[in-house]
C-alpha positions in Angstrom: 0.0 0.0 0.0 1.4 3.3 -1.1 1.9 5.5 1.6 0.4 8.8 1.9 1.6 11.9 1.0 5.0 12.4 -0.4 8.6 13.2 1.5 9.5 16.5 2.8 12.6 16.0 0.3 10.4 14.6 -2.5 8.0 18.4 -1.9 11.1 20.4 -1.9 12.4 18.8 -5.1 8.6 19.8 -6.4 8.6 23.2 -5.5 12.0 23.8 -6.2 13.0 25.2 -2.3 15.6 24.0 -0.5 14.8 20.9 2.3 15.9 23.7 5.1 13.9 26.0 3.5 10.4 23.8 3.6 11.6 22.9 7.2 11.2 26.2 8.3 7.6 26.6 6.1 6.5 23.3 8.4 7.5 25.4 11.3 5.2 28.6 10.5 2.2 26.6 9.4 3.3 24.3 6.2 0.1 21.5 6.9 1.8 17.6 6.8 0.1 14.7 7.7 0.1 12.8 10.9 3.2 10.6 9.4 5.2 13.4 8.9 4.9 13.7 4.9 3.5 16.5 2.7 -0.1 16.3 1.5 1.1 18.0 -1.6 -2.2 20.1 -3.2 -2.7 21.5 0.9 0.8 22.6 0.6 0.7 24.3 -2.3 -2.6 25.8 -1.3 -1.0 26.7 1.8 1.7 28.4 0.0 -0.3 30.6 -2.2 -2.5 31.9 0.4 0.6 32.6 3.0 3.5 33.5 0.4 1.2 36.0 -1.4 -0.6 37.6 1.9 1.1 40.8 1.3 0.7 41.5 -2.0 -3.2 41.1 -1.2 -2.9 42.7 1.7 -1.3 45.5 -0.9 -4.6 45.1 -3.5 -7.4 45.3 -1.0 -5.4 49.3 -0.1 -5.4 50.3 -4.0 -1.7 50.6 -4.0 -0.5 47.3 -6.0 1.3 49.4 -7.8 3.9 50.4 -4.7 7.1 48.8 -4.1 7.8 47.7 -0.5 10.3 49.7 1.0 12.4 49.4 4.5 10.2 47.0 7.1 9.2 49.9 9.2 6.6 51.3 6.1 4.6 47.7 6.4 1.4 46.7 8.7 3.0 44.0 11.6 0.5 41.5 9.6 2.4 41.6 6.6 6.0 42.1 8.1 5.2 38.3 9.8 3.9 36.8 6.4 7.7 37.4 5.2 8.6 34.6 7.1 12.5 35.8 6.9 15.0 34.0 9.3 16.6 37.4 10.0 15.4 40.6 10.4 14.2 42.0 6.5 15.9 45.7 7.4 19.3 44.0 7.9 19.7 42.5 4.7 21.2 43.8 1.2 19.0 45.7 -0.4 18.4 45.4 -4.5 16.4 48.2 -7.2 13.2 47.0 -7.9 12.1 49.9 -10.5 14.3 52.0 -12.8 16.1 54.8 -11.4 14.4 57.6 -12.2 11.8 56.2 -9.7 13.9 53.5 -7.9 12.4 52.0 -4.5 14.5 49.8 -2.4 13.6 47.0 -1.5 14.8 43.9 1.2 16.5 40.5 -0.2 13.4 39.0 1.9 10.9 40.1 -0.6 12.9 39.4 -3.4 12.8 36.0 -2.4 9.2 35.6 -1.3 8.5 37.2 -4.8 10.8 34.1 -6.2 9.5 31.8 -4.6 5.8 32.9 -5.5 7.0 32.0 -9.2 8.2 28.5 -8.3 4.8 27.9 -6.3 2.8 29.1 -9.3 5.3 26.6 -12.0 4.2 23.7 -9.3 0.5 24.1 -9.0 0.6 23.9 -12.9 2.8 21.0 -12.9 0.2 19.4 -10.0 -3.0 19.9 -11.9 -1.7 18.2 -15.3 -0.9 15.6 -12.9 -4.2 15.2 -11.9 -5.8 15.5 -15.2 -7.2 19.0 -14.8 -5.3 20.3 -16.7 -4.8 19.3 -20.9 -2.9 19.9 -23.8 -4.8 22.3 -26.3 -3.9 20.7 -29.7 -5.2 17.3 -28.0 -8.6 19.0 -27.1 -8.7 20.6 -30.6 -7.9 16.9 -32.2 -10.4 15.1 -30.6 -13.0 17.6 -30.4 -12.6 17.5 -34.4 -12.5 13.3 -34.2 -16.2 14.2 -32.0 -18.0 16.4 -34.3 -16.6 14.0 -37.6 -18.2 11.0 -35.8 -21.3 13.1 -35.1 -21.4 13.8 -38.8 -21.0 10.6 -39.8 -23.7 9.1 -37.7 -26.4 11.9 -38.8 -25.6 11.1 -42.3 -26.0 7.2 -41.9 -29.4 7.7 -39.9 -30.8 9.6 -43.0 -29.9 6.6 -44.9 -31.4 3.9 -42.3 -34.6 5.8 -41.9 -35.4 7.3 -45.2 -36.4 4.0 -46.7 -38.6 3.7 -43.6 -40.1 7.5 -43.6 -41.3 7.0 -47.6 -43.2 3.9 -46.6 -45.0 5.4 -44.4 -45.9 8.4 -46.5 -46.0 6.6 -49.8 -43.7 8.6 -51.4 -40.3 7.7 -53.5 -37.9 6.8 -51.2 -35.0 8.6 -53.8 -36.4 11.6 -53.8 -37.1 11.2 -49.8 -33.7 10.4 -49.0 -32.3 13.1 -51.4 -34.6 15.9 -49.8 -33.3 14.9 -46.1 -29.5 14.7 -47.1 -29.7 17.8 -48.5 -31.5 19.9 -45.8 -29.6 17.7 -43.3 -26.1 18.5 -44.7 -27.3 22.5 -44.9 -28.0 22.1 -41.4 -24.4 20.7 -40.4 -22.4 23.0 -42.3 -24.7 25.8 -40.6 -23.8 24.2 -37.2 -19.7 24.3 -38.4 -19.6 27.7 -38.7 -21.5 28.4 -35.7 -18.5 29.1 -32.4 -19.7 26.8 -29.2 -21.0 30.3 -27.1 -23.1 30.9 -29.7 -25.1 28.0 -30.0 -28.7 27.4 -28.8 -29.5 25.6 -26.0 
């Protein structure tokens, strides 16, 4: 039986973080299971919602557009959601913006903003895992091999039931069959040409 979860190595390998690193994310919150491994789609859900608190907290304001300065401009909230070993203001500091306008800000939020990238790359990876997510020119293929089948079987049912339809009517089954085709054919080509959104329901 395959044991739940997956390593602590094996989620830092996923998420592209050092082991240390996701040791100290288990410390401030990271959820694991009761044997010690990773439930990996909490994780990364656990990630999103802790790594990018800030910038949130930033967007509800109206000021997305700032760049974070020195640690003593921030709400306490958001100065804990860094998550830094050491204190943010004591680190190198790197240009975020051009010069003309430059803003400072700390290594700390260089690397949250880093590691927000790799979390993002890993939930894609994670949902093509799963299935949810699949690649376009497949969809496009076998939505084509769908609607060709579809064709195909509308065009054989005039043929099986056109016989049956001029019998009843006592007509000529030719002429039947040939007056169905044609209206049916007008109809899919209609349909072809017609985008998904648009069509009735």
């Amino acid at each position: 039986m395959t044991e739940a979860g997956e390593s602590q190595r094996a989620f830092a390998r996923r998420i592209g973080l050092s082991q240390p690193r996701v040791n100290q994310l288990i410390k401030e919150g990271l959820p694991v299971l009761p044997n010690g491994r990773v439930d990996t789609e909490s994780a990364i859900i656990w990630l999103e919602q802790n790594l990018d608190r800030e910038r949130s907290d930033r967007a509800k304001k109206g000021s997305s557009g700032a760049v974070i300065g020195n640690s003593a401009s921030r709400p306490a909230a958001a100065r804990q959601s860094l998550a830094a070993p050491v204190d943010p203001t004591a680190l190198p500091t790197v240009t975020l913006a051009p010069a003309s306008g430059a803003v400072a800000a700390p290594m700390a939020e260089v690397r949250r903003q880093h590691e927000l990238v790799k979390v993002a790359r890993a939930r894609l990876r994670l949902e093509t895992e799963k299935g949810r997510l699949i690649n376009r020119d497949e969809v496009r293929v076998a939505v084509f091999n769908r609607a060709r089948r579809e064709r195909n079987s509308h065009l054989a049912w005039v043929l099986r039931v056109a016989p049956l339809m001029a019998l009843e009517l006592a007509v000529d089954p030719a002429l039947l069959f040939t007056c169905l085709d044609h209206h049916l054919r007008e109809h899919l080509a209609e349909l072809a040409k017609t985008p998904l959104f648009e069509l009735p329901e």
